[in-house]
C-alpha positions as CSV (number, residue, x, y, z in Angstrom):
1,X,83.6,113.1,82.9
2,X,84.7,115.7,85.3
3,X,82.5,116.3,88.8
4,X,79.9,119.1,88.2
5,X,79.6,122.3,90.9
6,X,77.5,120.7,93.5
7,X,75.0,123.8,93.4
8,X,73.0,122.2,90.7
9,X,73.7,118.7,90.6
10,X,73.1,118.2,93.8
11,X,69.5,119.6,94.4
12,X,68.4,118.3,90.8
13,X,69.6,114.9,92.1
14,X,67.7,115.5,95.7
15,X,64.3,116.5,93.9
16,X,64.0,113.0,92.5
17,X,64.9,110.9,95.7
18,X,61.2,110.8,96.3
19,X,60.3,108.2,92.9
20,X,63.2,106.0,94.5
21,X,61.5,105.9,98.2
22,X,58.2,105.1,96.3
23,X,59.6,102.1,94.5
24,X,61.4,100.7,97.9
25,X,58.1,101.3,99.6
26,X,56.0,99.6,97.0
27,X,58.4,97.0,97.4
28,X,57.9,97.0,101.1
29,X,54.3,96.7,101.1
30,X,54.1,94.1,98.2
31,X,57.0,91.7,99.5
32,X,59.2,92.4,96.6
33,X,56.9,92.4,93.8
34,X,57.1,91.1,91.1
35,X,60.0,89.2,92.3
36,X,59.3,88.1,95.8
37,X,62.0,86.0,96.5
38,X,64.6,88.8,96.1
39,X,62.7,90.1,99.2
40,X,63.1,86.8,100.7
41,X,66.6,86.7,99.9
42,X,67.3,90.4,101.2
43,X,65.5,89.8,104.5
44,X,66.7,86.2,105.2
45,X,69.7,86.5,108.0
46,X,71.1,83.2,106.8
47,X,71.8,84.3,103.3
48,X,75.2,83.7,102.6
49,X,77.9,86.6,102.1
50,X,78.8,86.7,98.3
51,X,81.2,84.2,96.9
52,X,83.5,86.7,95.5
53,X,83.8,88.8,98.7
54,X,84.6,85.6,100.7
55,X,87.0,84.5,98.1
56,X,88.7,87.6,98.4
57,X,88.7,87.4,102.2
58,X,90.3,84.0,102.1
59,X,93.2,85.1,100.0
60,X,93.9,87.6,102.3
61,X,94.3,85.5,104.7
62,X,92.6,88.0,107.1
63,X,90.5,86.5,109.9
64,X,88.2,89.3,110.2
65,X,86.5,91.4,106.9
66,X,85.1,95.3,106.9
67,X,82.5,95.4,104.2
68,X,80.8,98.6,103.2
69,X,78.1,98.2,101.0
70,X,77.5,101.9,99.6
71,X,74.0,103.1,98.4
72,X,72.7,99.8,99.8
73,X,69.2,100.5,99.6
74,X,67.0,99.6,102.7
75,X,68.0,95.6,101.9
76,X,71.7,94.9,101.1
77,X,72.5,92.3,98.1
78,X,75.7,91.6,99.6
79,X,74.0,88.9,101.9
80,X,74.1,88.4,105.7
81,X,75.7,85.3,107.3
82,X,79.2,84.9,107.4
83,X,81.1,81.3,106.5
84,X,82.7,79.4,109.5
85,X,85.8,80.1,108.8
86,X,85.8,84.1,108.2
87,X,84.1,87.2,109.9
88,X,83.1,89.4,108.0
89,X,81.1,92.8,109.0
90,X,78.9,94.2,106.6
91,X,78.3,97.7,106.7
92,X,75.5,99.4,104.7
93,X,74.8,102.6,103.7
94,X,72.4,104.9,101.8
95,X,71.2,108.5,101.5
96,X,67.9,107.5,101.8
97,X,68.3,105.6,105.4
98,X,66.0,107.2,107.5
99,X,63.0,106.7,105.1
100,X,63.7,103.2,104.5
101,X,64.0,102.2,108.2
102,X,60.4,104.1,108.7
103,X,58.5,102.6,105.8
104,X,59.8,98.9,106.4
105,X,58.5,99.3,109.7
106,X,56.0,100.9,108.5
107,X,54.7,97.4,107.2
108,X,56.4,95.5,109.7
109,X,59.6,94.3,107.9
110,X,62.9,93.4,110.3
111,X,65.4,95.0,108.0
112,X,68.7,92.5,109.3
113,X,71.3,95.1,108.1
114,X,69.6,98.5,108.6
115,X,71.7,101.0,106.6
116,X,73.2,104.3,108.1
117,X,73.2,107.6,106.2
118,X,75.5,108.7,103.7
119,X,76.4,110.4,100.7
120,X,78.9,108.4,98.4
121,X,80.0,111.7,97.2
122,X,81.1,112.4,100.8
123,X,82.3,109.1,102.2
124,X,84.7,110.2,103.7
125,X,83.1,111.9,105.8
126,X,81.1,109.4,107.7
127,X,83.7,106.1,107.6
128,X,87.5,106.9,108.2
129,X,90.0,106.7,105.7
130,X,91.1,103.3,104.7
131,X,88.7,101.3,107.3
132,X,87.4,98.9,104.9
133,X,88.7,95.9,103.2
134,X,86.1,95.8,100.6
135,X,83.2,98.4,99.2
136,X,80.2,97.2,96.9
137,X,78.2,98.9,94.9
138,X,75.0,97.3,93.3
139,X,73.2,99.1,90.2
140,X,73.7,102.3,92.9
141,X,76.5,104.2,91.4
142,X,74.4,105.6,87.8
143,X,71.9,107.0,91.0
144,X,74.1,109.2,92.3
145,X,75.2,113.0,91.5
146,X,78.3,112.2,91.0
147,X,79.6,109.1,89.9
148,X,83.4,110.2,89.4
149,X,83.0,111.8,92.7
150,X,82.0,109.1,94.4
151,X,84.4,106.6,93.3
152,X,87.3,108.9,94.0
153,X,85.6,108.8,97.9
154,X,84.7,105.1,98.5
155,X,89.0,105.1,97.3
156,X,89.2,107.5,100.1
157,X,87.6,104.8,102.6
158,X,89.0,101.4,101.3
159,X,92.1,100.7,102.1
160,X,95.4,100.4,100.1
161,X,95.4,97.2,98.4
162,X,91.2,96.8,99.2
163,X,88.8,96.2,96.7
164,X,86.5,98.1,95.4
165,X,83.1,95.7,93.3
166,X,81.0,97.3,91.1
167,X,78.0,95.4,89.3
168,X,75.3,97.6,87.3
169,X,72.8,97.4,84.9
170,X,74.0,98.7,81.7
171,X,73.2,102.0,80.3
172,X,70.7,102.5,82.8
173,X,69.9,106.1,81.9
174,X,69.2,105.0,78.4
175,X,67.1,102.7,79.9
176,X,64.7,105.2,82.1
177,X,64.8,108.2,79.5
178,X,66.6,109.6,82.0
179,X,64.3,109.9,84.3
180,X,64.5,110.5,88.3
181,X,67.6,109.7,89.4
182,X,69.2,107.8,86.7
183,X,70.8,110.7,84.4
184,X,74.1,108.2,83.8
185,X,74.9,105.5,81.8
186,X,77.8,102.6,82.9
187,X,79.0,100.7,80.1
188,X,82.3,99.0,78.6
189,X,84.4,100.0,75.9
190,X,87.3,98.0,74.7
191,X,87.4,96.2,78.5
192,X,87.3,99.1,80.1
193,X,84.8,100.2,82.1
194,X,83.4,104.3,81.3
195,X,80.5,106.4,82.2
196,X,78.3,108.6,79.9
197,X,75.5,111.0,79.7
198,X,73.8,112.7,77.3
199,X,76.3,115.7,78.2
200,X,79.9,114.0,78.4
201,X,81.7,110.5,78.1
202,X,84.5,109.7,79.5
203,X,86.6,106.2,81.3
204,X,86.2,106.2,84.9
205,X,90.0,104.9,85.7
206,X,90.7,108.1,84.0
207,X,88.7,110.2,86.5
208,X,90.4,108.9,89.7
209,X,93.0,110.9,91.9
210,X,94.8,107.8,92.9
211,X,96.7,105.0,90.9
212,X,94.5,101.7,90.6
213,X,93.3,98.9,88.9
214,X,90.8,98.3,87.4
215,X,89.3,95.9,85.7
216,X,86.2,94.5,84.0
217,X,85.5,91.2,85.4
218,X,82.2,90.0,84.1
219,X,79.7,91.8,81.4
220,X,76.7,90.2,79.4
221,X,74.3,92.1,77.7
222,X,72.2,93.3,81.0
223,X,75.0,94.0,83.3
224,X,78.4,95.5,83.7
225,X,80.5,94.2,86.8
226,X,84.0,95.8,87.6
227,X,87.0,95.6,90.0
228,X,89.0,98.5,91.5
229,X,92.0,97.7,93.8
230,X,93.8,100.4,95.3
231,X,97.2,101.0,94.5
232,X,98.4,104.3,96.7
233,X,96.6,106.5,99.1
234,X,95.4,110.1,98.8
235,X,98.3,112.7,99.9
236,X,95.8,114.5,102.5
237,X,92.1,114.6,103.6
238,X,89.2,116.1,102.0
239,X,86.7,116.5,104.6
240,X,87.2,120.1,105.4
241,X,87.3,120.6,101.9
242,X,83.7,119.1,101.3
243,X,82.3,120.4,104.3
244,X,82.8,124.3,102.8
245,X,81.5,123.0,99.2
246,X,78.5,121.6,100.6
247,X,77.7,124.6,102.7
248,X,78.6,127.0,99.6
249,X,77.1,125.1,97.0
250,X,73.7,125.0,99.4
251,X,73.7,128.5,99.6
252,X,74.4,129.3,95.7
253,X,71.9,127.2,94.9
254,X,69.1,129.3,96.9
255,X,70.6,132.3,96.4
256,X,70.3,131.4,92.2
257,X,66.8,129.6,92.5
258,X,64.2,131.9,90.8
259,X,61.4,133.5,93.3
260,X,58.4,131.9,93.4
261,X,55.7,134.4,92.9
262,X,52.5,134.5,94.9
């Protein structure tokens, strides 16, 4: 599934952010609801790190963990509190930041993590290259514009021999008709994991610019979960580069949009 001209994905994706704000908010003002202790969870300092990120850590054998948690939502699932015997630092981030921060505060709720603002499609250019030891992404990555895209950046920002974890639920387009924000499906197909729309279908290894790998490590009939481990790094950077398609694909965009008549 090659990347589409950011002209028109990109504003068709930005004209449905608003439904996700409303859920988070509804979520905000109803403590989680209908699941309240996933709000619990989410806003509880001491919730432990995930296992599987700590496992990794220990076999690294690293004394200190970056953690970048990418379309994060305004509460991260990665958890909070670090074991004794490993730091770890979880970042967060999330195209929507600013207007999670205001409504949680809105009713009053300590985010513990607050995230920062980012596009996964542009990674790279809000966290260095190769600054993190681990990136997650939770049921995030079928949001997105771009989901080949944004892959190809978070392998930008992890470094060589990092991990990337992905966990989603599956064929989450099918799912919502399509609606809002979720025009892509993540699924498996013969262990491997792919992507698909209504438009194209393709297996997202396939789609990256650098030499991983990646694996399916756990799948039921709900949810997909998948590793990526960086093998080599990218030749050069890209940031430039997106910085002149965002700025062109902005103005093509307007330029293209029909008039509105009066």
């Amino acid at each position: 599934m090659p990347s589409e001209p950011i002209s028109k994905s990109f504003f068709q994706w930005a004209e449905n952010l608003h439904e996700e704000l409303e859920f988070w908010s509804y979520w905000a003002e109803s403590n989680g609801a209908p699941n309240p202790e996933h709000h619990a969870e989410r806003t509880n300092p001491a919730t432990p790190i995930q296992t599987r990120i700590v496992e990794y850590g220990r076999n690294l054998g690293k004394a200190n963990l970056d953690v970048l948690d990418v379309g994060s939502g305004p509460l991260t699932k990665v958890g909070h509190q670090s074991p004794a015997d490993l730091a770890i630092n979880v970042h967060t981030c999330d195209p929507l930041a600013p207007a999670y921060i205001e409504a949680f505060g809105r009713h009053g709720i300590d985010i513990p993590n607050p995230p920062r603002f980012a596009l996964a499609e542009y990674l790279s250019s809000f966290y260095n290259s190769n600054s993190m030891d681990v990136i997650t992404c939770n049921n995030a990555l079928d949001h997105s514009f771009d989901p080949i895209r944004s892959l190809n950046e978070m392998l930008r920002v992890v470094r060589v021999g990092g991990l990337i974890i992905c966990s989603h639920r599956r064929n989450e387009g099918v799912n919502a008709k399509y609606n809002g924000l979720h025009q892509f499906n993540i699924d498996t197909d013969e262990g491997s994991p792919i992507i698909w729309n209504q438009g194209a279908r393709s297996n997202i290894e396939a789609g990256f610019e650098v030499k991983t790998n990646t694996t399916v490590i756990e799948e039921n009939p709900e949810w997909v979960h998948f590793s990526i481990i960086k093998l080599e790094d990218f030749s050069n950077s890209n940031t430039s580069k997106q910085l002149q398609e965002l700025l062109l694909g902005t103005v093509t965009y307007f330029l293209n949009r029909p008039k509105e008549t009066t």
